[in-house]
N, C-alpha and C positions, 0 to 999 in steps of 0.2 A: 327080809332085812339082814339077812350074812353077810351081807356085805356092811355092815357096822358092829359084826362083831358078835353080832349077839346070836341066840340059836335056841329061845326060850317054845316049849310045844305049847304054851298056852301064850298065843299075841295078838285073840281079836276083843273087840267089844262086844261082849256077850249074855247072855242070861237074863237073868234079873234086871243086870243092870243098865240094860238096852234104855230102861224106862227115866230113869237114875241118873245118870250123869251123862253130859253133854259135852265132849271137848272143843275148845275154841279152835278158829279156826288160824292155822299159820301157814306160814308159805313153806315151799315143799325144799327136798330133797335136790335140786334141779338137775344139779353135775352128777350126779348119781345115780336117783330115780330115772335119767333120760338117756342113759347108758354114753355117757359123752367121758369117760373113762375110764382106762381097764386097769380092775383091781386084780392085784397081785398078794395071792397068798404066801406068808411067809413065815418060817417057826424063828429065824431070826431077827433082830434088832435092827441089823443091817443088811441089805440084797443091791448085787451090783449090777446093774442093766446095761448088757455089752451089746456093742455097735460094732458094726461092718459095714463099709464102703469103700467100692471102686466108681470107677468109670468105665463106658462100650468104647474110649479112646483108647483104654491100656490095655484089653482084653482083645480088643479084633487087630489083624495085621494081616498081611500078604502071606499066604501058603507058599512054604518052604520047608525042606526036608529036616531042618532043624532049627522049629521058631525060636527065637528070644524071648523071655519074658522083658516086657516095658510096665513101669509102674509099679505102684505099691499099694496094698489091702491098706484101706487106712482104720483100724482099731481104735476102738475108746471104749469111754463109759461112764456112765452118770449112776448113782448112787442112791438109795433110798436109804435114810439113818431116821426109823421110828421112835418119835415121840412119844411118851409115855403121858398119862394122863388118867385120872379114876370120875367114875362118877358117883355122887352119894347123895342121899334124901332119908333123911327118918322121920317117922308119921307115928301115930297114935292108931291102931284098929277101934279102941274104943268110938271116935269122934265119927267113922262112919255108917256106927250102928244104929242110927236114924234114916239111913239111907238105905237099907236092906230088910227083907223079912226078916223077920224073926228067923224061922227055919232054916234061914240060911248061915245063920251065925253056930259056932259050936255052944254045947251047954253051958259050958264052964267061964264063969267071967274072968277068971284068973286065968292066965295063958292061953287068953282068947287072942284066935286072927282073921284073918279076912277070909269069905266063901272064894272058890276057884275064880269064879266069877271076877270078882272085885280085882285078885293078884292082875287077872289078864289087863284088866285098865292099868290100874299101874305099870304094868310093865309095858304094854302099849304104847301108854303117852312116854316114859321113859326114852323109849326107842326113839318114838316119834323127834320130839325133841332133840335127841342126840344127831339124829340124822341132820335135822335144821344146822348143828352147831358144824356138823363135819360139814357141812356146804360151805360152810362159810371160813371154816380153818382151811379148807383146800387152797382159797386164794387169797384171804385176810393172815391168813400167817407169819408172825414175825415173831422171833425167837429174842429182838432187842425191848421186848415190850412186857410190859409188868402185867397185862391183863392177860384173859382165857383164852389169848392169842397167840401166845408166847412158846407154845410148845412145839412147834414146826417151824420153816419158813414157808411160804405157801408159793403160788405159782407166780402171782407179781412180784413178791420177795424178791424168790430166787431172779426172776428173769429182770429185773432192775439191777442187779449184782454181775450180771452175767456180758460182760463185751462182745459174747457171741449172739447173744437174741439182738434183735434192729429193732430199736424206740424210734417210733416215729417222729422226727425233730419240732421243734417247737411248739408245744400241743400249747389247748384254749380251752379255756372252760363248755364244755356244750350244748349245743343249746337245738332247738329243734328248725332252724333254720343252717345251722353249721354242724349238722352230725354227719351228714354224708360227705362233706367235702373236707372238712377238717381233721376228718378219724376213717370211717370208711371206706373212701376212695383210698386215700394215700398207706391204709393197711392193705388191701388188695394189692398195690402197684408194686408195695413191697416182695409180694408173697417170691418163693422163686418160679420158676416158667413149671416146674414140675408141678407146683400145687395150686395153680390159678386154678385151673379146671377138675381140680379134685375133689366131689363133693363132701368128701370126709372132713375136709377143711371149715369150722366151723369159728364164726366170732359170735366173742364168749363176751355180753355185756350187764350192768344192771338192770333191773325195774326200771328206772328212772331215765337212765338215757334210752331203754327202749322205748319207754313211754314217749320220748324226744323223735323217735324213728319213726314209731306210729304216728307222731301230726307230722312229720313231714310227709308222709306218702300220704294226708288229708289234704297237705293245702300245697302239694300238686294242682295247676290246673288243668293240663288233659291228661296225666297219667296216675292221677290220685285213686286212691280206694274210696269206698261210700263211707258216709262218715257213722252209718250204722253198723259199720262191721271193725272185725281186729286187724290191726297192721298185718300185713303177710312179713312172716318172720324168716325173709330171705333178703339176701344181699349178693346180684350178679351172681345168682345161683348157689351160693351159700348157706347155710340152714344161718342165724344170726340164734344164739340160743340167750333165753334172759334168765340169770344167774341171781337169786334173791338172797341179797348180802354183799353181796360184789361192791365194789368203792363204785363213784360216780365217776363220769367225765375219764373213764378208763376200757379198752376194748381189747383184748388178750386175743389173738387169731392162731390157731392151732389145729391139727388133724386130731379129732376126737372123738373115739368109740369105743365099744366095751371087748375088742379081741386086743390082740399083742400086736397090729398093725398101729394102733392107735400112737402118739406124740407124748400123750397125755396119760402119766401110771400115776397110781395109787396105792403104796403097799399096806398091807395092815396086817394084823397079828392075828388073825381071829379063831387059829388054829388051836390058840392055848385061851382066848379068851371067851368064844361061847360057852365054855362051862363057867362062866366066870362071873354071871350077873347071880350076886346073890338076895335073896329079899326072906329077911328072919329074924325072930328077935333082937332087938337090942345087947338086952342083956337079962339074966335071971332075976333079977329082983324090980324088973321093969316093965309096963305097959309098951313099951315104944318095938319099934319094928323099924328096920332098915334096908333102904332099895342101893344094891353099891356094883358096880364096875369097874375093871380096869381093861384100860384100852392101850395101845401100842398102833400109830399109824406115819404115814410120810407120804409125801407126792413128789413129782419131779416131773419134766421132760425128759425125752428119750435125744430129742437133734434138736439144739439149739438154733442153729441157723434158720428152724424149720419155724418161730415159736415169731410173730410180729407182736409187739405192744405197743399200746398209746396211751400214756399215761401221762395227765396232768399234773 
């Protein structure tokens, strides 16, 4: 889990408490956990992601004892500016001393805390959790918004902002009979000739409209899948990845993996922020205990031209 920042030696479900407590079950980490973006470590606030590009038209010419340069390097840059953000939770140790041996608690009921055990859940689900919320700040991001979205712009943000990424024109709410012809054909058509057949190239959707892709490759009649199995999560040889939290009736197409090839960065802080989850007293005159983080992150694309959306 360093790559959220954290760097805690105790972060499994363990011991005692194996028996004890049960965490529910959420959906996962998807953009993260599935390596579909490379994180960029960074001790700054801000890091600038520099571009280079030519052409094989400016660079090749006829041999001659004193070629010409034709053409220009064309230079840029996109930007990561990390948002700041903390996490906190204060709890009582006393209330889970029905939930432990005895032995596992210290003697002392005054400036009692929790067995190793215990800390590891909590910080566990912590993590856990925060991972869910960065999945969803990667693309839910908007910095115009008064909720725990506010602190980035994310990758549809940005790329609705952006006159260099291609929106697919007139999109439709959709639906499982118009997902492929309404959204991912005409994202494909878009792509440029470099990235049609690039497998790194990856559409990036919800639960829900994937759920849309999987009945249509059901009610297929002769190229449908069995209706006892899951949707193949390909599209004209594309991985189709489902992103849990992602807005609906929206398909984000991007080269996405976890080296520095990848379309798709992710900066974060985590250099200054692994020593930074603390979980400790409240205060001296107090029972209570406190689980607190801060975090520093940002996303972007690297080549706009490179990024297709369909957004309803």
């Amino acid at each position: 889990m360093a790559s959220t920042g954290f760097n805690p030696t105790a972060n499994t479900y363990a011991g005692q408490a194996a028996g004890k407590y049960m965490l529910a079950a959420i959906t996962g980490a998807d953009l993260i956990g599935g390596g579909h973006v490379f994180l960029k470590d960074t001790k700054s606030t801000r890091y600038v992601i520099p571009t280079w590009a030519n052409t094989f038209d400016q660079i090749v010419q006829d041999s001659t004892p004193t070629p010409v340069s034709t053409g220009l390097i064309s230079l840029g840059e996109q930007t990561l500016n990390l948002g700041e953000y903390q996490i906190y939770q204060e709890f009582n140790p006393q209330d889970y001393a029905d939930y432990w041996y005895a032995q596992s608690m210290t003697d002392l009921l005054i400036d009692r805390g929790l067995p190793v055990e215990a800390n590891s859940v909590i910080l566990f689900e912590v993590m856990r959790q925060h991972a869910k919320f960065l999945n969803k700040l990667a693309f839910n991001g908007d910095k115009t918004l008064s909720t725990n979205m506010k602190y980035i712009d994310g990758f549809i943000t940005k790329s609705i902002a952006d006159a260099n990424v291609y929106k697919i024109p007139s999109p439709v709410a959709l639906t499982n009979a118009n997902v492929v012809s309404a959204a991912f054909d005409p994202c494909y058509k878009a792509l440029p000739d470099a990235l049609k057949f690039d497998i790194g190239v990856k559409f990036f959707v919800s639960y829900g409209t994937y759920t849309f892709y999987e009945e249509y490759q059901r009610n297929q009649v002769y190229k449908g899948i069995d209706v006892t199995l899951m949707g193949i999560p390909e599209y004209r040889g594309h991985p189709v990845v489902r992103v849990a939290d992602m807005p609906d009736n929206c398909v984000f197409v991007a080269k996405g993996n976890s080296t520095m090839e990848s379309n798709m960065w992710m900066g974060v802080n985590s250099t200054d922020d692994q020593n930074n989850l603390k979980l400790s007293p409240l205060q001296a005159n107090s029972d209570m205990w406190f689980v607190r983080g801060k975090m520093k992150v940002d996303v972007n694309y690297v080549f706009a031209p490179q990024v297709i959306l369909y957004k309803y």
